[in-house]
N, C-alpha and C positions, 0 to 999 in steps of 0.2 A: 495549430488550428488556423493554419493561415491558407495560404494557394486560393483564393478568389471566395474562400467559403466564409459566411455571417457565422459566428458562433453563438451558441447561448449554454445557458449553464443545462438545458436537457441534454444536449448534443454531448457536450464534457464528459457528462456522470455515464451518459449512452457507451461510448468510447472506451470509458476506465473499464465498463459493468463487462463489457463484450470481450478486450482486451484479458480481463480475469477468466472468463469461461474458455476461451481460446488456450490461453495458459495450463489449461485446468482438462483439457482435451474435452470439452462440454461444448454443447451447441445451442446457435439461439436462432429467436424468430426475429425481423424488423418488420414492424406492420406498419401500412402509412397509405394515404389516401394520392390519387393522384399530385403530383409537382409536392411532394412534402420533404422532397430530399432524398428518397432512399438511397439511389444510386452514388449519388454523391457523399453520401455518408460511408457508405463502402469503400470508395474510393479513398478514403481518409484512412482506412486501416492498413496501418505498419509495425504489425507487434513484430519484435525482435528475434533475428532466425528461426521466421518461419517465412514459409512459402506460400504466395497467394496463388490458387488453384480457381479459377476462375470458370465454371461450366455454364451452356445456353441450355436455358431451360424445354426450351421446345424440342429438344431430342428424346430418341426413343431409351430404353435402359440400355438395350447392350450400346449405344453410341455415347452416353453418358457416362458408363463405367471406362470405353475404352478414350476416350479424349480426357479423362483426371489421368489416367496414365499417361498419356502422350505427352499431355502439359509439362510430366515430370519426365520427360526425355524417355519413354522407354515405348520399345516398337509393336503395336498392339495394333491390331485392326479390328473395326466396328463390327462382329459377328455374335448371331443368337451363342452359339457353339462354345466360345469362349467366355459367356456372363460369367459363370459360377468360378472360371478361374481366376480372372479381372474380378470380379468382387471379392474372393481371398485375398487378393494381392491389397487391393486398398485397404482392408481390412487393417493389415501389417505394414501399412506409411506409419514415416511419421517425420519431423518437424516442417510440416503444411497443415493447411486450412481451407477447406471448399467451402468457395462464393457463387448463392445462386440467388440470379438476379431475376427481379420478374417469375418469384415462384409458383406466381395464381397461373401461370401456363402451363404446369407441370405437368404431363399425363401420371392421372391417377395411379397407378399401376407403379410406378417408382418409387411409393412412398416406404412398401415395406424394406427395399432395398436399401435407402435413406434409413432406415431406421437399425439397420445389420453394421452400416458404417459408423453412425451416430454410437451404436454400444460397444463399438471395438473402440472408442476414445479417439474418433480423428473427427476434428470441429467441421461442423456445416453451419454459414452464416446464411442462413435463408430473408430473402428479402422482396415483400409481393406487399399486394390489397388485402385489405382485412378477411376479403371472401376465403384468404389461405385459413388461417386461423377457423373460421366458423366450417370451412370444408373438414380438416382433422379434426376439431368437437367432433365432430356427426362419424366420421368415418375412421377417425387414429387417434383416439383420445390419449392412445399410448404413447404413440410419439409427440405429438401437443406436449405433455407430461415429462419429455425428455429438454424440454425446448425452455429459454427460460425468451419471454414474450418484450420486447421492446418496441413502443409504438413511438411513434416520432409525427406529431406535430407541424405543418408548416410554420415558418417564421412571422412572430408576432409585428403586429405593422410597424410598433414603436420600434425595429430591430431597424425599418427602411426609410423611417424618417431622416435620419443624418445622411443618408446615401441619396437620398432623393430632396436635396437643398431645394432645387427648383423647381416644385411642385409642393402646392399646399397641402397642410398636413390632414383637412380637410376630404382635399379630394384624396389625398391616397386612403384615405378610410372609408371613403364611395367606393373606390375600386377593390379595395379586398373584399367589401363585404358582398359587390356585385359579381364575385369570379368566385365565391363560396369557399375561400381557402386553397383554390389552384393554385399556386405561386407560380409556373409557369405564365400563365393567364396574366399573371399580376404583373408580371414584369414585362410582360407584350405588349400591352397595356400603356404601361410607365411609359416603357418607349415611344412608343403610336403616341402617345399626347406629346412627349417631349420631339420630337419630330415636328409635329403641327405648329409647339409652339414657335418652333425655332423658322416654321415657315410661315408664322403671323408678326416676326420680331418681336412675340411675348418675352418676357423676361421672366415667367413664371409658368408651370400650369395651374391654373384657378381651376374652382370645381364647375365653371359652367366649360369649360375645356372636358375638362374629363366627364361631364354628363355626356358629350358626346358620341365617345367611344360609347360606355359605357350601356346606351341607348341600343347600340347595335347589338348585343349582345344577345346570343339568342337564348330564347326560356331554357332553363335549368331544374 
């Protein structure tokens, strides 16, 4: 749990939870709001002999089915023509794991595909906005059903208090609460004051520093 990433004990139990179902050739969901980590969370998974299969969401299906094959070394070209043979084929992998990042881009139309792979036992780590989830309620409560749901949290301020010595603990609690849980934001943020202060010779950012930013911000 190291590599530049804050841990906390969601992240840990997230990790073990996802790790078991990958194990167990089951798949899951990671739901999370803007800057809450997903992608980076993904990035953390290294279960042991297996393979990370890594697909862009904004492909059409037969590009989707033929680039998990490619990933695995084998010569497939993007053709309507060949879906149903390429999706037997995945069907019959095995020690890998498909990573789809950004899953609220998906065109709708791939899910039942997703769902032919999902029950032949080969794990899809899906990972988008909450809108993924409220889309299959409404549309695939089936596969929903097949998913077990892991929502992740941005990091609680007390995690950036120790990381952020030079800035009151004050204002870093103006600024999470002004960036409504973006932690990208937050940490732009951090920066842009500590910048300023270092070009007023502050020795700290205080909170009438960070009301500054803070002020710029546009309505939310």
């Amino acid at each position: 749990m190291k590599e530049d990433f804050i841990s906390d004990k969601r992240r840990v139990s997230y990790l073990t939870a996802t790790y078991n179902r990958i194990y167990r050739g089951q798949s899951v969901l990671i739901e999370g709001d803007f800057g809450a980590g997903k992608t980076r969370f993904l990035e953390l998974l290294h279960p042991k002999k297996l393979h990370a299969v890594w697909v862009e969401s904004l492909f059409n299906i037969h590009e989707t089915l033929a680039s998990i094959l490619k990933e695995l070394n084998y010569d497939t070209k993007a053709t309507y023509r060949r879906t149903p043979e390429y999706l037997k084929m995945i069907c019959h992998l095995s020690s890998c794991y498909i990573i789809i990042d950004e899953a609220n881009d998906l065109d709708p139309r791939v899910w039942p595909y997703f769902k032919r792979i999902i029950d032949a036992g080969v794990p899809i780590i899906f990972a988008g906005l909450p809108k993924v989830r409220t889309f299959l309620t409404s549309e695939h409560p089936d596969i929903l059903s097949r998913l077990k749901t892991l929502i992740l949290y941005p990091i609680v301020v007390e995690k950036f208090i120790a990381e952020y010595e030079d800035i009151q603990q004050e204002a870093i609690e103006q600024i999470y609460m002004a960036v409504k849980g973006d932690m990208r934001k937050f940490k732009e943020i951090c920066t842009d004051c500590r910048d300023r202060a270092k070009e007023l010779n502050y020795q700290f950012v205080d909170i009438n520093l960070a009301l500054e930013f803070i002020a710029d911000l546009p309505p939310q």
